[in-house]
DOLO-978630 format. One line per 4 residues: number of its first residue (from 1); for each residue x, y, z of C-alpha. Coordinates in pm, 1 decimal, padded with zeros to 6 digits. Layout:
NUM) X/Y/Z; ...;
//
This chain:
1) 10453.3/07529.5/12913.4; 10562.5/07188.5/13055.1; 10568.7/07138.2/13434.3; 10934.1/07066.9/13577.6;
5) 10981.8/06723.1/13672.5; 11024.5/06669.4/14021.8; 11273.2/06396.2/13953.5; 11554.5/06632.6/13752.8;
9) 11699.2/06846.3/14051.8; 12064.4/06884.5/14173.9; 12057.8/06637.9/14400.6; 11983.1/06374.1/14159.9;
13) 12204.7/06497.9/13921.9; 12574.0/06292.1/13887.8; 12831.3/06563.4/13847.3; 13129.8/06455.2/13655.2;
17) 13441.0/06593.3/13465.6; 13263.9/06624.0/13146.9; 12952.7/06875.4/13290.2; 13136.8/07007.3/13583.8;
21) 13152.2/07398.1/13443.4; 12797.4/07363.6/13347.0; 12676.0/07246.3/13656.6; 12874.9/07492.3/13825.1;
25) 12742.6/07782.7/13611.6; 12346.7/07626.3/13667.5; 12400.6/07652.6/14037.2; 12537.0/08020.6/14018.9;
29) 12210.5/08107.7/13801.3; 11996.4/07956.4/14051.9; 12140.9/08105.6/14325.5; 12089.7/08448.7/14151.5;
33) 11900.5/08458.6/13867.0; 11951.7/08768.5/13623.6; 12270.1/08887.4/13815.9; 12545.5/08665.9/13648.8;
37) 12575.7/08423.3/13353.7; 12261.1/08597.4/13150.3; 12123.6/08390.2/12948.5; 12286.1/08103.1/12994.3;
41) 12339.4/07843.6/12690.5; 12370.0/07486.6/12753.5; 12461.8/07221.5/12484.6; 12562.8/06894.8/12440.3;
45) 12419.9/06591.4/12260.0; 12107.2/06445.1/12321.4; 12081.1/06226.9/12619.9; 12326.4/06447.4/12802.6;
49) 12125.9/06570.8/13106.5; 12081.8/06866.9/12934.1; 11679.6/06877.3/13032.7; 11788.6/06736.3/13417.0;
53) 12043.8/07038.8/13432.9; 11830.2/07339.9/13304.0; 11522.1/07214.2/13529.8; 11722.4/07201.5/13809.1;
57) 11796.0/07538.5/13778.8; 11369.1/07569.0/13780.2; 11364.0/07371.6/14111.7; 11620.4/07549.3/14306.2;
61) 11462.3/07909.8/14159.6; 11170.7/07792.7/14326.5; 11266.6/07660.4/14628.7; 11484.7/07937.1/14716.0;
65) 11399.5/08121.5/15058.4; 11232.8/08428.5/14798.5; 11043.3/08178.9/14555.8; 11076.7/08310.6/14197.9;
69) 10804.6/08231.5/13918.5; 10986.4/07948.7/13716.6; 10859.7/07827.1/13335.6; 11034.2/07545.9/13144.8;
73) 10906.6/07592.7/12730.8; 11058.8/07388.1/12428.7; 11125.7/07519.7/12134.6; 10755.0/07391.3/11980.1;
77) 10562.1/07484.2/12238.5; 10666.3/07842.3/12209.8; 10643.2/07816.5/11887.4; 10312.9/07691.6/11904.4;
81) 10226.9/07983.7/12177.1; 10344.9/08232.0/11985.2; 10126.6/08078.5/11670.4; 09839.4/08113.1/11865.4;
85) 09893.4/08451.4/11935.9; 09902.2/08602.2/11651.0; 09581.4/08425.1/11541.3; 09403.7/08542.8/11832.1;
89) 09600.3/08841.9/11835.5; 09727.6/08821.1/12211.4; 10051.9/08882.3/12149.7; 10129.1/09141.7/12339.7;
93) 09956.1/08943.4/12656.6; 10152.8/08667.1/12579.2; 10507.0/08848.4/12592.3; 10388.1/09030.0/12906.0;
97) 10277.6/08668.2/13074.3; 10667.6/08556.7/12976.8; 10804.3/08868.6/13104.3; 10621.4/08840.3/13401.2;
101) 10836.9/08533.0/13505.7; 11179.8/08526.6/13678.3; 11344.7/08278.6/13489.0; 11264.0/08125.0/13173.7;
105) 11396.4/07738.9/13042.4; 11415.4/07729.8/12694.3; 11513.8/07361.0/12566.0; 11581.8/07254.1/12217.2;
109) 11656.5/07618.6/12072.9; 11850.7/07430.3/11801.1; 11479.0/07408.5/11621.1; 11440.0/07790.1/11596.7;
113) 11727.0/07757.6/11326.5; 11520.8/07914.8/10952.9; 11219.5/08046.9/11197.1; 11265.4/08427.5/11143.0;
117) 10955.5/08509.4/11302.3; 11050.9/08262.8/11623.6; 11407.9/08443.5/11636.9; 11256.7/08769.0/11649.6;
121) 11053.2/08681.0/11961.7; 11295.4/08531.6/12099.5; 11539.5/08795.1/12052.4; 11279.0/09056.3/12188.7;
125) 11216.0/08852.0/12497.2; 11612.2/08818.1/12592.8; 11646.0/09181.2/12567.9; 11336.6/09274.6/12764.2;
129) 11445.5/09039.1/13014.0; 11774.7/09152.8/13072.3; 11677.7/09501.4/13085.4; 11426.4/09396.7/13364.1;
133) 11713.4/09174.2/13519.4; 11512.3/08837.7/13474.3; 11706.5/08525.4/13399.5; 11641.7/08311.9/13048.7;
137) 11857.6/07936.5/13018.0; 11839.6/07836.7/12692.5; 11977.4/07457.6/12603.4; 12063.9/07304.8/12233.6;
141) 12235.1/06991.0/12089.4; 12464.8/07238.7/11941.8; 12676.9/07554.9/11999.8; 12473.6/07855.1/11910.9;
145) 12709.1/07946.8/11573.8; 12639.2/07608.1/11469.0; 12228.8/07662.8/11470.9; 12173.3/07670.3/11048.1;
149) 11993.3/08015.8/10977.8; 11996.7/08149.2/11301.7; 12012.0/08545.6/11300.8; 12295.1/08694.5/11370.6;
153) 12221.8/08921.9/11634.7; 12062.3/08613.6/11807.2; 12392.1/08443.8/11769.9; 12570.4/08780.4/11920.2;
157) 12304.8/08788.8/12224.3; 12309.9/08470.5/12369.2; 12681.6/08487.3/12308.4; 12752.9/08775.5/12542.8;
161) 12646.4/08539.6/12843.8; 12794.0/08214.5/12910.6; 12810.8/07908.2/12659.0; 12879.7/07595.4/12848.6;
165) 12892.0/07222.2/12661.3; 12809.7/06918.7/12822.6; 13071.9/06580.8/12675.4; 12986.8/06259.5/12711.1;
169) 13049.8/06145.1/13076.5; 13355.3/05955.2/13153.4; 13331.7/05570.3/13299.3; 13358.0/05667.9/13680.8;
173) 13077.6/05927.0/13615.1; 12859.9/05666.7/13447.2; 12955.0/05416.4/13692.0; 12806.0/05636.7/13960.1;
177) 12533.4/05756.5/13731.8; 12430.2/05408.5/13675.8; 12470.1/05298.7/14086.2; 12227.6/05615.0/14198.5;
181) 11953.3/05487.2/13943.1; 11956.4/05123.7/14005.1; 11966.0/05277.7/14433.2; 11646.9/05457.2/14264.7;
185) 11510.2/05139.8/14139.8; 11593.2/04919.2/14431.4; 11832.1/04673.9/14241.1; 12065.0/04491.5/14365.4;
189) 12350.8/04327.7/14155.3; 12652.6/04136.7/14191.7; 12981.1/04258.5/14224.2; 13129.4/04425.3/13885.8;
193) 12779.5/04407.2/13677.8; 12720.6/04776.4/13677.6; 13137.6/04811.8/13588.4; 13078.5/04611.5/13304.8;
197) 12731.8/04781.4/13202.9; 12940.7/05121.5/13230.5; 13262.4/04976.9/13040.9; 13044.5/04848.1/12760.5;
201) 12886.7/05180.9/12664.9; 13017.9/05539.0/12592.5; 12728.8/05687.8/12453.1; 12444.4/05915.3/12618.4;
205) 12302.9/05921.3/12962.1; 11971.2/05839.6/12796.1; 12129.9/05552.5/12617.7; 12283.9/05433.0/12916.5;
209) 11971.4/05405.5/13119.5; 11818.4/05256.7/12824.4; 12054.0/04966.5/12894.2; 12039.1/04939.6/13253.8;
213) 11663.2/04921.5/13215.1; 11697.5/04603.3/13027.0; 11970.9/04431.8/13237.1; 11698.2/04486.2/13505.5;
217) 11422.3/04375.5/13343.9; 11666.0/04050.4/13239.7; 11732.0/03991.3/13612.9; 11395.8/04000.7/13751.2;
221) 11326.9/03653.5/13554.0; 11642.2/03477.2/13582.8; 11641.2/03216.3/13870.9; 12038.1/03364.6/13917.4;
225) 12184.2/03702.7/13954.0; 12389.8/03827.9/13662.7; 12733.0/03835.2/13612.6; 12948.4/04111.3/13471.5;
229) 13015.0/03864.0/13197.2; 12645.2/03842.9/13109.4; 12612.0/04159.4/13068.8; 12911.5/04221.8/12838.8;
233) 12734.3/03924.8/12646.4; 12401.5/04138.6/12664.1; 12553.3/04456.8/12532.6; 12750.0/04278.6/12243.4;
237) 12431.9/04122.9/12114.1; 12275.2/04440.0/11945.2; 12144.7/04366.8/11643.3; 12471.1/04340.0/11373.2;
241) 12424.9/04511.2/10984.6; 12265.6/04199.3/10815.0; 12530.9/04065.8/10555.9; 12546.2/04105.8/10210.9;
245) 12302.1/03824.7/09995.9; 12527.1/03586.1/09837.4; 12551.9/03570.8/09442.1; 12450.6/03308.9/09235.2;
249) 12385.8/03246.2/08839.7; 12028.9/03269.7/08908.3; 12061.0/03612.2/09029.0; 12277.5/03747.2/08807.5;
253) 12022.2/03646.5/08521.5; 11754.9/03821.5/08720.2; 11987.3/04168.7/08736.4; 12063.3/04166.8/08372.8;
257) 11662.9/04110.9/08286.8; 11556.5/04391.4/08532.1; 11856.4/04626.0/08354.5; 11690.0/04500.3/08026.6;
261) 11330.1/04629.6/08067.9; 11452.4/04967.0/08292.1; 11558.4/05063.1/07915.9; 11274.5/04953.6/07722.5;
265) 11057.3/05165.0/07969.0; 10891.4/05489.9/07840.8; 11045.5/05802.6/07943.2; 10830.7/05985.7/08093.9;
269) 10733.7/05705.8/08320.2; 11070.8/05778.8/08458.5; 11009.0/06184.5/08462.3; 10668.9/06092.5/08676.3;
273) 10830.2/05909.2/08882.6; 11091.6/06115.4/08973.5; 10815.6/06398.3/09068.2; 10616.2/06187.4/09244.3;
277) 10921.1/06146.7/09494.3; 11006.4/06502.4/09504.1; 10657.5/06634.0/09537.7; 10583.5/06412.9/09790.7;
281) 10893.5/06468.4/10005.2; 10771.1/06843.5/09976.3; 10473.0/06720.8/10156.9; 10197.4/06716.3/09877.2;
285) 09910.0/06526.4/09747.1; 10034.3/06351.0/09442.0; 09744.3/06156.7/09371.1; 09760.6/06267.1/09009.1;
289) 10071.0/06157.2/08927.0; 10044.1/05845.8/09111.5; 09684.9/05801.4/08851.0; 09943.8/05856.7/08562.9;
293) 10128.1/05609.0/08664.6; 09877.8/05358.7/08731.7; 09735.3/05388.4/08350.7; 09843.3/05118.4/08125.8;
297) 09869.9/05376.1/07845.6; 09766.7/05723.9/07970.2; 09675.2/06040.1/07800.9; 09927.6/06309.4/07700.2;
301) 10130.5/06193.6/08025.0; 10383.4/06471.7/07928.7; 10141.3/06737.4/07930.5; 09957.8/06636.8/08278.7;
305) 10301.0/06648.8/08462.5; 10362.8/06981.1/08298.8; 10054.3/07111.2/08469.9; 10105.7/06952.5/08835.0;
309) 10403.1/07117.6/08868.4; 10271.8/07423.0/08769.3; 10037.9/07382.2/09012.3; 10293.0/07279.8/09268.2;
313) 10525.8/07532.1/09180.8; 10241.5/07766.6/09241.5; 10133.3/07616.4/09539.8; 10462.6/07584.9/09709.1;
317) 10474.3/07978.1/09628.8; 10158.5/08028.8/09835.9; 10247.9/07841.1/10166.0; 10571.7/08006.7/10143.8;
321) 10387.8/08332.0/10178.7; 10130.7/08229.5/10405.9; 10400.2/08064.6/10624.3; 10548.2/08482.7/10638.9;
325) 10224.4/08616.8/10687.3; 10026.1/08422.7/10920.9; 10206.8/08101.2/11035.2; 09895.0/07951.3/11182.9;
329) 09754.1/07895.4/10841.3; 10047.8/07672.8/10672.9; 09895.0/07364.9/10763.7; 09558.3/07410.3/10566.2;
333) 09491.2/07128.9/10365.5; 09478.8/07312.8/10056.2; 09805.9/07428.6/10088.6; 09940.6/06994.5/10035.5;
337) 09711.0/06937.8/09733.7; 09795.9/07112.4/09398.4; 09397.2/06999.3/09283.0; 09297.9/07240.2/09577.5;
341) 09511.7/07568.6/09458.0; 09181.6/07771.6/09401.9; 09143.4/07691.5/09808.9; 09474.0/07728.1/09831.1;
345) 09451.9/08115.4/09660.9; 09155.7/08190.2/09945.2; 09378.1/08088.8/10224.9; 09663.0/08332.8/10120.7;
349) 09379.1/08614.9/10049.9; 09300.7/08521.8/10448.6; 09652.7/08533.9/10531.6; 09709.5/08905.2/10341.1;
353) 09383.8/09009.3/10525.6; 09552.5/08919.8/10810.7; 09842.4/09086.2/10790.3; 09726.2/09424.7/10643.6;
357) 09695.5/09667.7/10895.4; 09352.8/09855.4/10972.5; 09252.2/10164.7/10842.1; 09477.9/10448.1/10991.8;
361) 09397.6/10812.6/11069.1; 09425.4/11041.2/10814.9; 09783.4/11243.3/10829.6; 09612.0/11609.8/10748.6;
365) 09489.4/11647.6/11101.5; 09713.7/11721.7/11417.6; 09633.4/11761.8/11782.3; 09836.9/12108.3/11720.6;
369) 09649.6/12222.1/11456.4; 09334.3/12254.9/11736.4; 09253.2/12575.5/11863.1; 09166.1/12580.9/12273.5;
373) 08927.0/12776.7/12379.0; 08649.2/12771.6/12699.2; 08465.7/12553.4/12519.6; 08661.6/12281.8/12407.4;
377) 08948.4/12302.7/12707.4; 08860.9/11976.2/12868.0; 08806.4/11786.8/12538.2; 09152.2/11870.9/12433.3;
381) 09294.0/11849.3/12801.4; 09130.9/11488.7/12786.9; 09315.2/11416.2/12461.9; 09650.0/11510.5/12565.1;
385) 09654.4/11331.7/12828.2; 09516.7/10993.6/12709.3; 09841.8/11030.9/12445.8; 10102.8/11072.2/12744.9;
389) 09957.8/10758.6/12888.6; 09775.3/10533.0/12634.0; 09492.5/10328.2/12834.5; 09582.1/10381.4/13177.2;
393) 09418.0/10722.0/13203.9; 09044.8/10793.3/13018.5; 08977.2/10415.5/12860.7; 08805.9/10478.3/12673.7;
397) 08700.2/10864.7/12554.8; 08361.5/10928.1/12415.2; 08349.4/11223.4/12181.6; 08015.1/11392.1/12134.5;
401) 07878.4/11735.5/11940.3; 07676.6/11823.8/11663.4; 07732.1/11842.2/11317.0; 08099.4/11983.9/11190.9;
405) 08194.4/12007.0/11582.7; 08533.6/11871.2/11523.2; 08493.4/11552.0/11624.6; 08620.4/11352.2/11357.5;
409) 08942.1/11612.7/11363.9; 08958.0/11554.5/11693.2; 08958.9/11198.3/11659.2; 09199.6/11151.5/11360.3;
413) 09446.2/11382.1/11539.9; 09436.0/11140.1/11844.9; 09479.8/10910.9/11644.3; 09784.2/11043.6/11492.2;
417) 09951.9/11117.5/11821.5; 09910.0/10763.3/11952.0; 10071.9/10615.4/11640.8; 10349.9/10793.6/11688.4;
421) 10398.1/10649.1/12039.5; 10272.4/10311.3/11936.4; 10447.8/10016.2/11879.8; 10210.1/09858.3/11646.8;
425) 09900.6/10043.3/11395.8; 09629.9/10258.9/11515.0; 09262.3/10194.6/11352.1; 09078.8/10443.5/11297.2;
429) 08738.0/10481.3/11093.8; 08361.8/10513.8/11073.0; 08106.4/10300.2/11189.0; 08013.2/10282.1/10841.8;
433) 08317.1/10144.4/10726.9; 08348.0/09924.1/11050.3; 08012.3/09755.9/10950.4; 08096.9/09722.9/10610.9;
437) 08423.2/09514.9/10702.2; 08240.8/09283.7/10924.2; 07965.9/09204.7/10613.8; 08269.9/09107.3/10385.6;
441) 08382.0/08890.9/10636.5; 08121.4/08707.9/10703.5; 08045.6/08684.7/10334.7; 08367.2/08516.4/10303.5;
445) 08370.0/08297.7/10636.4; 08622.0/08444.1/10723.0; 08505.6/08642.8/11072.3; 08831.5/08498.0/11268.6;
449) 09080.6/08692.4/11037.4; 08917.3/09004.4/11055.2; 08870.7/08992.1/11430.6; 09274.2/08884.2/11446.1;
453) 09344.6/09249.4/11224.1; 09140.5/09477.4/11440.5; 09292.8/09255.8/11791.4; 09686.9/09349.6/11681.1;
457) 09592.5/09716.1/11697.1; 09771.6/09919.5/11950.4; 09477.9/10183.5/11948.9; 09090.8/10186.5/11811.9;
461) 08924.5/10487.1/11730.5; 08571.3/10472.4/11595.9; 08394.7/10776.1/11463.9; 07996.6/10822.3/11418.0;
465) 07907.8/10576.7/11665.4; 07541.4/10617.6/11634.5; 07552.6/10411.0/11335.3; 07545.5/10120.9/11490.3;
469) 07229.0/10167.8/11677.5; 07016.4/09782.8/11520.3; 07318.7/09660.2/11415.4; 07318.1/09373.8/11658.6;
473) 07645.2/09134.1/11517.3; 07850.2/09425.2/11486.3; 07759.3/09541.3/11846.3; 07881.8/09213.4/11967.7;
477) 08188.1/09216.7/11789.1; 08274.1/09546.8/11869.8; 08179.4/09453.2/12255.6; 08432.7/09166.9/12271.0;
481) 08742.0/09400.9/12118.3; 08605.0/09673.7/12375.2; 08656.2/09375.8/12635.9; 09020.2/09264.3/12495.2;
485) 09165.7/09598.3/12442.1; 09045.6/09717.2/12814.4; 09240.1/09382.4/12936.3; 09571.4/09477.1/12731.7;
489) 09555.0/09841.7/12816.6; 09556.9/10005.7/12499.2; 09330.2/10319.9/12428.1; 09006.9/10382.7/12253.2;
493) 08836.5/10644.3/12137.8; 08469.4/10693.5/11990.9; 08307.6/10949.1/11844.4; 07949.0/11024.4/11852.3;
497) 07669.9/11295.3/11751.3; 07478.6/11159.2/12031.1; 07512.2/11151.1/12430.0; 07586.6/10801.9/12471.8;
501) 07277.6/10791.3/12729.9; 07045.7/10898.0/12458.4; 07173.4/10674.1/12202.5; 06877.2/10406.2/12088.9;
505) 06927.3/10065.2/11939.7; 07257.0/09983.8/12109.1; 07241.9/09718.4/12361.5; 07287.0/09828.8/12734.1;
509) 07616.7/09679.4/12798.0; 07798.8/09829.5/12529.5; 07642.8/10162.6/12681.5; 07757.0/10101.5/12992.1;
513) 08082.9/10034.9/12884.3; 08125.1/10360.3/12703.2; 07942.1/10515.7/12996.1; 08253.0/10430.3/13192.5;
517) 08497.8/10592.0/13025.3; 08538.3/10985.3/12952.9; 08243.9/11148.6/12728.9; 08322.8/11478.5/12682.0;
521) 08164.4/11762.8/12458.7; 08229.6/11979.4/12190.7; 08028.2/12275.2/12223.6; 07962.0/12510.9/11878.2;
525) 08334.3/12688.1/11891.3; 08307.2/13020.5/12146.1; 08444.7/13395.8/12036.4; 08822.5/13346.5/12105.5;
529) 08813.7/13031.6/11889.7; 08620.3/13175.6/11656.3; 08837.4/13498.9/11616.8; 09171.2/13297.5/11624.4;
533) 09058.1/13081.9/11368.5; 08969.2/13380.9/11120.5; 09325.5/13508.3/11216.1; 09469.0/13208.0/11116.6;
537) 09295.4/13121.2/10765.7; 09284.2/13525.0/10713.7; 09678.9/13522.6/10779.8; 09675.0/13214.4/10538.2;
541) 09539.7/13335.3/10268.4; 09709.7/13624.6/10268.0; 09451.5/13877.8/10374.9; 09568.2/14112.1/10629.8;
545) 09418.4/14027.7/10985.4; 09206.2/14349.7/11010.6; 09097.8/14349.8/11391.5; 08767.3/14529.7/11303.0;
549) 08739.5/14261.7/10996.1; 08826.4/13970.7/11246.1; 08566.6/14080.9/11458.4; 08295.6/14136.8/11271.4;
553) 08324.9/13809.6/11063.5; 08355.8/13601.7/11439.6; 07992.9/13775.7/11523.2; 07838.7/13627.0/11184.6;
557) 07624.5/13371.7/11303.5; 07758.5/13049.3/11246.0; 07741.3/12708.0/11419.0; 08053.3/12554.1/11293.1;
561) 08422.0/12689.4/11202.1; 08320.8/12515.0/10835.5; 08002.3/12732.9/10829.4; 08309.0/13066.7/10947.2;
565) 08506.2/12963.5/10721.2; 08263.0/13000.0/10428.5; 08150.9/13329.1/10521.6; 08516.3/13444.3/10482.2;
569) 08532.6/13254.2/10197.4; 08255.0/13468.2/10086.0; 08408.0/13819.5/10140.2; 08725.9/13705.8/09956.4;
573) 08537.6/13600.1/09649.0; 08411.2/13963.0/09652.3; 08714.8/14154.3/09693.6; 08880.8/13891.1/09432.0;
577) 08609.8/13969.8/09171.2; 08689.7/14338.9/09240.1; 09067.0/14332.5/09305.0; 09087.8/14496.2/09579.6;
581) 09204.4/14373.3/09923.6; 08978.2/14258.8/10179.4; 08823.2/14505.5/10394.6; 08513.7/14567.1/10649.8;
585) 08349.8/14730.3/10371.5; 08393.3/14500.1/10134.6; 08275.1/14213.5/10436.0; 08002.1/14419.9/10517.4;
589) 07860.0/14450.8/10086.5; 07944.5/14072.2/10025.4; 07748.0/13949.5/10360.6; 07464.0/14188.7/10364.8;
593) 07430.7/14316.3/10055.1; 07524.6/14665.2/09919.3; 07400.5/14973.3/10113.9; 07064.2/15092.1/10007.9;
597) 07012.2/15416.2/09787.3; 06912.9/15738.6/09930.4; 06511.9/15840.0/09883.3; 06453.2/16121.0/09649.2;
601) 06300.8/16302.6/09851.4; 06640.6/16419.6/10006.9; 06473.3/16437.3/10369.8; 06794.8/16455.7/10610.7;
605) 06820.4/16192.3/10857.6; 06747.2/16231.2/11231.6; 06471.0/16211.0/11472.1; 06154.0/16383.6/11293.7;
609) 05909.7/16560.3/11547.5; 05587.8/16686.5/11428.6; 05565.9/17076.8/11370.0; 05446.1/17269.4/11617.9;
613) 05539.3/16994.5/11932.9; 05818.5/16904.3/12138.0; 06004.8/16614.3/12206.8; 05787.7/16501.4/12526.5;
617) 05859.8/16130.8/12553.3; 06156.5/15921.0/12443.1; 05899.7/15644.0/12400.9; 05658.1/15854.0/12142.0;
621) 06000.3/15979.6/11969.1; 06015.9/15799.3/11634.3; 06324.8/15746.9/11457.8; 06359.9/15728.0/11112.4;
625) 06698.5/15668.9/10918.1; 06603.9/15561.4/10551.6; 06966.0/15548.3/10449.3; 07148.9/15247.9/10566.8;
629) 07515.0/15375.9/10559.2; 07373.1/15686.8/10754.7; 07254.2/15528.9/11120.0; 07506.7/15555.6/11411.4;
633) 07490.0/15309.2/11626.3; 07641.3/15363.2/11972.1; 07701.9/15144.0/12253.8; 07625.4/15281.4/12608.5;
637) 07875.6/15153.6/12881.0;
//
């Protein structure tokens, strides 16, 4: 951003016939910005005042009795902003720090013509800011339909405010313009020099000045003051065309020589040539043609031109690309020299890295698809409530539970919800693979790309945190986007099989970071979980939901619904192999194994007492039932 020069306010500004309406409409803005004229579009020619006019609208924004936060930008510089960005992937930050202000200046928006990327900013910035009533002034050297390439819903926007032009002033206005500067300067002149100055020239303001600056600078050495005729004298002595060199016999010889030996020169010196201008206006290294060219007799010149332009052809290809995928790039070197293209091949690989989106959550699991029970209520509470409000609620959440807990469900189903509310990706994926990335990166120097992908994230979820207990670079990296996506408000999640206060080899403060946040538990799943997820894959598979079955597979020990579901699993395969539906029974054979066969000594069951004696004791009473499917088991209430 450029600070507002203290010089360009109303006052100093000459207001004439030809920028009457837009001075009019740049008071009414700065009287109260957002409410009318928004945006306002200013154009004119250069050296118009267009600069004075919009930064006048700055100075009396901030000078007004409620001071508003002012920002003049050209065209570059927020194009350069934006650039930077990307790379560093602040975006977001840096729309928020424009949004934040209560009018914006933007000058020279006749350079976002062919800038798709720029226009797209641009035109998400006008529409946030008139939704939030804050006031943008844009100002061009041309009407907006006139901007080449400019989108058309650009065009349509800054359109439905007010499009004022600025002419070129009339004499009395640049008679007084040029009286207030030379009051500015403190120059005095005789009668009818500044008339003269002002009768002499039409053009711009800037032009204008331009000349007063040198009548000055003329009358501070002459002994006299100058006249008006002096100064007509001064103005009319610009430097004329030079005149067309006279013909003589001498010259005509030399024409018809030069003509002579054009034709008796080789062909292909011609065809170089002719690339050598066009590659080089394309902004390349043409060093090898230029070598061609320099040989007295070179080899197979044909042939070597063939394969420049392949390579330029090629290369011109790749910063085309690059330019769409990550802007900041497009000035490598490689991408100028056709002898480079193999650097020039790494550089787009960068710029695809770049612009490929992390690793996303896996679609098959849902936040819905979770069963709540005691156990897991908070986790899930925690969840549901960090998608309602990404990052402002539990930044981040720390996952933890044994083996098969859900965690990784739990994660990925986050993960899902938040990309659904998201404006940009979600990563989301395993230490392991995290740690991975970072080695690939750094095999390829290429660190700052892969930190740009992970930065443009909306959301990072990271499961099996544990992993990265020794790995000290990736613990850094992962501490400074744990810093950057706390600043921007956007959530994270981590996933762990360990307590983050009993996890070893991390340093203390990335622990204390994930210390802050949330950690909640998930517990091995309780009954009601238990039995509603045997209802549910029972009811699946198309085995009816016996209660008594439901209930005695949910009392199987088992640490994990994966270690439930393949005991059901188990009793299916059974009554499959059999064809017969599932049962208790059938549960019962294929879990415990079929019932054992009676003794042959056909001894009933019951309680045997020894002939001849009572039943004296309940403790000396021994019970014996050899037959498995013949015990009774009762439950006293």
């Amino acid at each position: 951003m450029t600070a507002l020069n203290p010089q360009h306010t109303f006052d100093t500004f000459v207001v004439g016939s030809a920028n009457r309406l837009a001075v009019t409409a740049a008071r009414a803005v700065a009287g109260a910005p957002g409410a009318v004229y928004n945006p306002l579009f200013v154009y004119g020619a250069p050296g118009l005042g267009k600069t004075h006019l919009i930064m006048a609208i700055g100075h009396a924004a901030e000078g007004a009795a409620a001071p508003r936060r002012v920002a003049y930008v050209t065209c570059d510089e927020f194009s350069e902003a934006v650039h930077e960005a990307i790379a560093a992937g602040t975006l977001e930050e840096l729309r928020r720090r424009y949004l934040a202000l209560d009018v914006l200046l933007l000058d020279d928006v006749q350079f976002l013509g062919g800038r798709r990327e720029l226009q797209a900013e641009v035109l998400r910035l006008l529409d946030a800011a008139q939704h939030a009533g804050r006031q943008v002034v844009l100002a061009s050297d041309r009407p907006p339909a006139a901007i080449e390439q400019l989108d058309e819903r650009l065009t349509r926007r800054v359109s439905g405010g007010l499009v004022v032009d600025m002419a070129a002033p009339d004499y009395e206005t640049r008679v007084a313009i040029l009286r207030r500067k030379a009051e500015e300067r403190q120059s005095a002149f005789a009668s009818g020099v500044l008339e003269a100055l002002a009768a002499a020239s039409d053009e711009s303001v800037r032009e204008l000045l331009g000349m007063l600056n040198r009548v000055i600078a003329l009358q501070s050495v002459s002994e006299a003051p100058l006249t008006p005729a002096q100064v007509r004298e001064l103005v009319a002595g610009r430097p004329a065309a030079a005149a067309p060199a006279e013909h003589d016999e001498f010259s005509d010889f030399l024409t018809e020589l030069a003509a002579s030996l054009a034709e008796q020169v080789a062909p292909w010196r011609t065809q170089v040539g002719e690339a050598l201008l066009r590659w080089e206006g394309e902004g390349f290294e043409v060093r090898r043609l230029q070598a061609i060219l320099d040989a007295d007799v070179p080899e197979s010149p044909e042939e070597r031109l063939r394969a420049f332009e392949a390579d330029a052809n090629r290369l011109l290809e790749i910063r085309n690309e690059v330019a769409l995928l990550a802007p900041d790039l497009v000035h490598a070197p490689a991408l100028r020299d056709p002898a480079q293209l193999a650097a020039a091949e790494q550089v787009l690989a960068r710029a695809r890295e770049r612009s490929t989106p992390p690793p996303a959550p896996s679609p098959i699991w849902r936040l819905d698809d979770l069963l709540e029970g005691p156990a897991n209520r908070m986790a899930l509470h925690a969840a549901r409530a960090i998608v309602a409000e990404p990052g402002e609620r539990y930044n981040p959440i720390v996952i933890t539970g044994g083996p098969d807990a859900g965690k990784t469900h739990l994660l990925h189903a986050i993960g899902n919800a938040l990309a659904e509310r998201a404006g940009g990706p979600v990563a989301c994926l395993g230490a392991g693979e995290f740690i991975e990335e970072l080695i690939r990166a750094i095999d390829r120097n290429d660190v700052a790309s892969w930190r740009a992908r992970y930065r443009r994230a909306a959301a990072l979820l990271l499961d099996d945190v544990h992993l990265l207990a020794g790995k000290t670079r990736t613990q850094e990296e992962l501490f400074v986007l744990f810093n950057h996506f706390l600043e921007e408000h956007r959530q994270m999640v981590f996933a762990t099989a360990v307590a983050p206060a009993s996890l070893a080899g991390v340093e203390p403060r990335l622990l204390t970071r994930l210390e802050g946040g949330l950690v909640v538990e998930l517990p091995p799943p309780d009954r009601e979980v238990r039995q509603r997820f045997l209802e549910r894959f029972l009811g699946a598979t198309g085995d009816a939901a016996d209660a008594a079955l439901v209930a005695y597979l949910a009392d199987r020990p088992a640490d994990s619904l994966p270690q439930l579901q393949g005991l059901a699993q188990r009793a299916r395969a059974v009554a499959e192999g059999r064809r017969e539906p599932l049962s208790l029974a059938l549960a019962r054979e294929a879990l415990e194994g079929p019932p054992a066969a009676r003794p042959a000594t056909g001894r009933p069951p019951g309680v045997q007492v020894p002939a001849g004696a009572g039943v004296r004791s309940a403790e000396k009473t021994v019970w014996d039932w050899p037959v498995l499917a013949d015990r009774l088991v009762e439950e006293w209430r």
